[in-house]
C-alpha positions as CSV (number, residue, x, y, z in Angstrom):
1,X,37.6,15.2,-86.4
2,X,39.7,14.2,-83.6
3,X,38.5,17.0,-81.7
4,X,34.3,16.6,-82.4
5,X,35.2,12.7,-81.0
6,X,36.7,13.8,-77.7
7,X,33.8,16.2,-77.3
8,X,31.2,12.9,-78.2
9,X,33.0,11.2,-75.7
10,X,33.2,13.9,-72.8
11,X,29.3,14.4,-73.2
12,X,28.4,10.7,-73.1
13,X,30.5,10.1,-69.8
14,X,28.5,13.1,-68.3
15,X,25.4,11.7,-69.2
16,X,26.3,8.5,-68.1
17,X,27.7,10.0,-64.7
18,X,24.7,12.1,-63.8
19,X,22.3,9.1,-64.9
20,X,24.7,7.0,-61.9
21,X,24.5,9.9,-59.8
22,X,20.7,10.1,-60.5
23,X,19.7,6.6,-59.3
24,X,18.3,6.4,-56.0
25,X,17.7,3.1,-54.2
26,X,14.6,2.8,-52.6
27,X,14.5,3.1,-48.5
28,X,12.6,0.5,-47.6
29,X,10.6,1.3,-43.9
30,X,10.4,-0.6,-41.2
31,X,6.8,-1.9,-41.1
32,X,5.1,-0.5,-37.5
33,X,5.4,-1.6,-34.5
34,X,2.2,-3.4,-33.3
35,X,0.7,-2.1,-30.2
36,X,0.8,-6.2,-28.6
37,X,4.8,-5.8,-28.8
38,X,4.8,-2.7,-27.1
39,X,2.4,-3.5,-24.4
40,X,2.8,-7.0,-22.4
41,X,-1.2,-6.7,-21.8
42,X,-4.0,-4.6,-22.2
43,X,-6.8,-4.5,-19.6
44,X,-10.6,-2.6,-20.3
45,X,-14.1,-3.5,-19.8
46,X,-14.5,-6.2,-22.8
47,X,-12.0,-8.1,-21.2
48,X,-11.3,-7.9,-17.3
49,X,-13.3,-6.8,-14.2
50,X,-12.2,-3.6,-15.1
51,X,-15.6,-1.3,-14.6
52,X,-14.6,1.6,-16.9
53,X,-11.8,2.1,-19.4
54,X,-11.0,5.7,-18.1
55,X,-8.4,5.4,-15.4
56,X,-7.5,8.7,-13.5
57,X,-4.9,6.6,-11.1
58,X,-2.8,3.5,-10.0
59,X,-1.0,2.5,-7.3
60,X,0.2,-0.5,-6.3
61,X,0.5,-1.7,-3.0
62,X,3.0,-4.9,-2.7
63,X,1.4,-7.0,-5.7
64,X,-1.5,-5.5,-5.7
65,X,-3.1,-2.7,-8.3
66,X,-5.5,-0.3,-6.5
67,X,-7.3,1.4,-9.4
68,X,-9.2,4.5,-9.5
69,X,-11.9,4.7,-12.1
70,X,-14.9,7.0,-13.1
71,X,-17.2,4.4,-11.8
72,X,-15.6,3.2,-9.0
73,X,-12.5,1.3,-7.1
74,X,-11.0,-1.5,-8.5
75,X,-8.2,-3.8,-7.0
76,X,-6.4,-6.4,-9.3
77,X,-3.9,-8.8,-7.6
78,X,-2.9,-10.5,-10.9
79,X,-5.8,-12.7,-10.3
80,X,-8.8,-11.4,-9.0
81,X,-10.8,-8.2,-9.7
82,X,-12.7,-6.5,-7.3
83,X,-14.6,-3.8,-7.7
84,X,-16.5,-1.4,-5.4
85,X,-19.0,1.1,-5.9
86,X,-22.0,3.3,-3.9
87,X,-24.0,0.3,-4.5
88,X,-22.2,-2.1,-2.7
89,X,-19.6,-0.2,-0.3
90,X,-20.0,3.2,1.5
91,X,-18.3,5.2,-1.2
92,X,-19.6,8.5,-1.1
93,X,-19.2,8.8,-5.0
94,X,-18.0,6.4,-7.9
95,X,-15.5,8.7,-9.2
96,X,-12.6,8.2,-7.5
97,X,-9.6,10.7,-8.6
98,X,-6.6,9.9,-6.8
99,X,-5.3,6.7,-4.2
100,X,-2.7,6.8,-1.7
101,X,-2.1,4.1,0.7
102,X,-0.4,5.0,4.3
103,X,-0.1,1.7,6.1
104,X,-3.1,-0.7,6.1
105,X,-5.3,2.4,5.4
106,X,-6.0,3.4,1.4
107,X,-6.7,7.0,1.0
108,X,-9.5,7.3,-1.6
109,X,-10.0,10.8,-3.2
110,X,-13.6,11.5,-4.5
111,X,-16.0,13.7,-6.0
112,X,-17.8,13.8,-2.7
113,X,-15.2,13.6,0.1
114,X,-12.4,12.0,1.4
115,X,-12.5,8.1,2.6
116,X,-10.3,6.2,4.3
117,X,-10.2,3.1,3.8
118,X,-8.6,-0.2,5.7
119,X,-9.8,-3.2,4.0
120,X,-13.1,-3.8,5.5
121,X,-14.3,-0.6,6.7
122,X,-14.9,2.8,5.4
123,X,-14.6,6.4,7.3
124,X,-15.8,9.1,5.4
125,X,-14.7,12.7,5.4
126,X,-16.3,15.6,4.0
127,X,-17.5,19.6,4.8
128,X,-20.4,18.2,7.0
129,X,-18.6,16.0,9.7
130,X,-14.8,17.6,8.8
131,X,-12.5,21.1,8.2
132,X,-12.0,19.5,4.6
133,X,-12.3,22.5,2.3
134,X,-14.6,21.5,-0.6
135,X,-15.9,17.7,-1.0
136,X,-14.4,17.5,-4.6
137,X,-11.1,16.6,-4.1
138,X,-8.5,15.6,-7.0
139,X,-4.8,14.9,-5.6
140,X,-3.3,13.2,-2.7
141,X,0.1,12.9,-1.1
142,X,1.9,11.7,2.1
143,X,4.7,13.7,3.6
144,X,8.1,12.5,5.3
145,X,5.6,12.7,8.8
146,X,2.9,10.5,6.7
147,X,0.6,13.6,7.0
148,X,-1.8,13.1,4.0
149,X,-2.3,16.6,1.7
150,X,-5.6,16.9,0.2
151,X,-5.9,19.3,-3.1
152,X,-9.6,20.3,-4.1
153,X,-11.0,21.1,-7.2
154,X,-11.7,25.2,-7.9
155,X,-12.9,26.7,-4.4
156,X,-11.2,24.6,-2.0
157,X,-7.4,24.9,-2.1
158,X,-5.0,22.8,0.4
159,X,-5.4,21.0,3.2
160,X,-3.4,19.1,5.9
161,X,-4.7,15.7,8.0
162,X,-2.5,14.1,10.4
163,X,-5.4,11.9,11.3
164,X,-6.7,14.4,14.1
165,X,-5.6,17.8,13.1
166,X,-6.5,20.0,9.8
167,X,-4.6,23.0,8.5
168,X,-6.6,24.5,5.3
169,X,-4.5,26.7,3.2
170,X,-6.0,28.6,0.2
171,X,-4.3,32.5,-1.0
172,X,-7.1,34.2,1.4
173,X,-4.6,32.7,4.1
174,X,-1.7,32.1,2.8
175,X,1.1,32.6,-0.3
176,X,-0.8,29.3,-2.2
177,X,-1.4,31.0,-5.7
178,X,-4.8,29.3,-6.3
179,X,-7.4,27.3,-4.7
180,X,-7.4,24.4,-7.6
181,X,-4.8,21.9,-6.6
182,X,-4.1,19.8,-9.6
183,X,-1.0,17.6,-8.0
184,X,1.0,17.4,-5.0
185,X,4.0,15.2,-4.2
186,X,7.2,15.7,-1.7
187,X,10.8,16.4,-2.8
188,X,13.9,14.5,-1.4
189,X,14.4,16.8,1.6
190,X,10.6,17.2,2.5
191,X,9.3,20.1,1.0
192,X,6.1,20.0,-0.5
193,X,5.3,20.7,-4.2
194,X,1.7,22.3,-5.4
195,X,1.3,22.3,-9.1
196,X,-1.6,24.4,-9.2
197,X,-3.9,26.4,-12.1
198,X,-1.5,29.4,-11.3
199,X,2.0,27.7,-11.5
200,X,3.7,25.6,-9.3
201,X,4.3,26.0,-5.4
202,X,6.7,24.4,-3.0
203,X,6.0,25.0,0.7
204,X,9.0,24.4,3.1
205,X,6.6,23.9,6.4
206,X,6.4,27.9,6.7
207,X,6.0,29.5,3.7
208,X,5.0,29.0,-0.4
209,X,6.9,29.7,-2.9
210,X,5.8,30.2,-6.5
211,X,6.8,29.9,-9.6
212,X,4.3,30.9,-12.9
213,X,5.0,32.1,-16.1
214,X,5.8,35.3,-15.0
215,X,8.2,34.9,-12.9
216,X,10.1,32.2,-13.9
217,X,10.8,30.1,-17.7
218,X,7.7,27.8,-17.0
219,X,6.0,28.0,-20.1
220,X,2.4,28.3,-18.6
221,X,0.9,28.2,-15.4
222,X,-1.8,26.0,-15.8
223,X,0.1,22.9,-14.2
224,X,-1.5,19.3,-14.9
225,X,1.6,17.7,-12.8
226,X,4.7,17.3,-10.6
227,X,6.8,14.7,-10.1
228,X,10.3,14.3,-8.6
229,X,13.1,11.9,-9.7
230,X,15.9,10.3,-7.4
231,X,18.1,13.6,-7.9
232,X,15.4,15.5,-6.4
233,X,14.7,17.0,-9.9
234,X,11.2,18.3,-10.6
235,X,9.2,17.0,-14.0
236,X,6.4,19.9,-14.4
237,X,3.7,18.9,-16.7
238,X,1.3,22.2,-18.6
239,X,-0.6,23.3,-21.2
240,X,3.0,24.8,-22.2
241,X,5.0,21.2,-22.3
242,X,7.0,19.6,-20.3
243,X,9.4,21.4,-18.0
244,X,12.1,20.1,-15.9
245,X,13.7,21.9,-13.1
246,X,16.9,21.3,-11.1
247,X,16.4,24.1,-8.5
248,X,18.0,26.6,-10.6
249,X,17.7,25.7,-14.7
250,X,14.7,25.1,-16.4
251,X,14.3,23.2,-19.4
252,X,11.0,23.0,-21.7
253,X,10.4,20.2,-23.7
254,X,7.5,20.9,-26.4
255,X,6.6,19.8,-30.1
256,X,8.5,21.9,-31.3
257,X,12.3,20.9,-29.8
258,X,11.4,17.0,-28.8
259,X,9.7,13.7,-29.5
260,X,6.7,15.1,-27.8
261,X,3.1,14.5,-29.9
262,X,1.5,17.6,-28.1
């Protein structure tokens, strides 16, 4: 008897300590975070000058935003919008794909030439009055010497202008890998750095040299984008990820082994 009681009593404290051991409390989530709290303002066409929500660059000069849009040029100064266009400036196209401001002069990259541009006036660059390559023209930069580099669309590869002078590079004349010339920038020390449809190039003054997927850990060679932080390290965007390089490791950041969406 005293035996069939201690084994009553040994079953009901299991039960009762898996039924403890069962209960779960509810996680309660955090409810999203609205896109007005993560953004101090949103700017498009319903509700600014803006003259076309798709924005392929910004730059600011001093307070003011120098926009790049697929249906013109827009400056902002926090105030005033103004926008330009072929129908009331001298802008060769209304696709502007890049800006880069040297001085008083803006540097306007279009799909139908190059065009400098000082607050009033407009010069115009393109195959018919200029060595520039191809009129299509997607990235800009400024060097250490302010010399502006100019990378084309498919066709035209990389040129040079130090406001008189042009030096066209493309792989029938030099170590450039490929004539499409996605981004350019300029590393602490000067070099220049090409990403390009067939990897990424850094020319020293002299010579290229490349780094694709063959050669090197960057995941793919279709580059998208370079840029350089303050330690000189380069931030390489592809169809492969994200890949940063120090000058000797690599490191690939992809959906699979970060926070990145794609």
């Amino acid at each position: 008897m005293k035996k069939s009681y201690l084994h009553l009593l040994f079953i009901y404290l299991l039960v009762l300590s898996c039924s403890k051991e069962a209960t779960v409390t509810p996680i309660v989530e955090a409810p999203p975070v609205a896109p007005s709290t993560i953004f101090e303002q949103i700017f498009n066409t319903s509700n600014s000058g803006l003259i076309d929500n798709n924005i392929n660059a910004i730059e600011f000069s001093s307070n003011l935003a120098k926009i790049a849009t697929n249906n013109g040029y827009v400056t902002f100064d926090g105030n005033i919008w103004i926008v330009l266009t072929t129908a009331n400036s001298s802008l060769p196209s209304n696709k502007i794909n890049a800006i880069k401001t040297s001085g008083s002069i803006t540097w306007l990259a279009t799909d139908n030439g190059l065009v400098s541009y000082d607050g009033t006036l407009m010069a115009i660059y393109n195959m018919s009055n200029s060595p520039l390559p191809l009129n299509n023209i997607r990235s800009l930069a400024l060097d250490l010497a302010n010399n502006l580099w100019i990378g084309t669309f498919n066709g035209g590869g990389l040129a040079k202008f130090d406001g008189i002078n042009w030096n066209v590079y493309t792989p029938g004349n030099s170590n450039l890998p490929n004539n499409s010339v996605a981004s350019i920038t300029k590393d602490n020390i000067g070099n220049i750095w090409v990403g390009t449809a067939n990897g990424i190039s850094m020319f020293d003054g002299v010579n290229f040299t490349n780094y694709n997927n063959s050669n090197s850990p960057l995941p793919n060679s279709n580059v998208y984008c370079v840029t350089i932080d303050s330690n000189n390290v380069k931030w390489i965007g592809s169809n492969g990820g994200l890949t940063r390089f120090d000058g000797v490791n690599w490191q690939t950041y992809n959906m699979q082994n970060s926070g990145l969406p794609l």
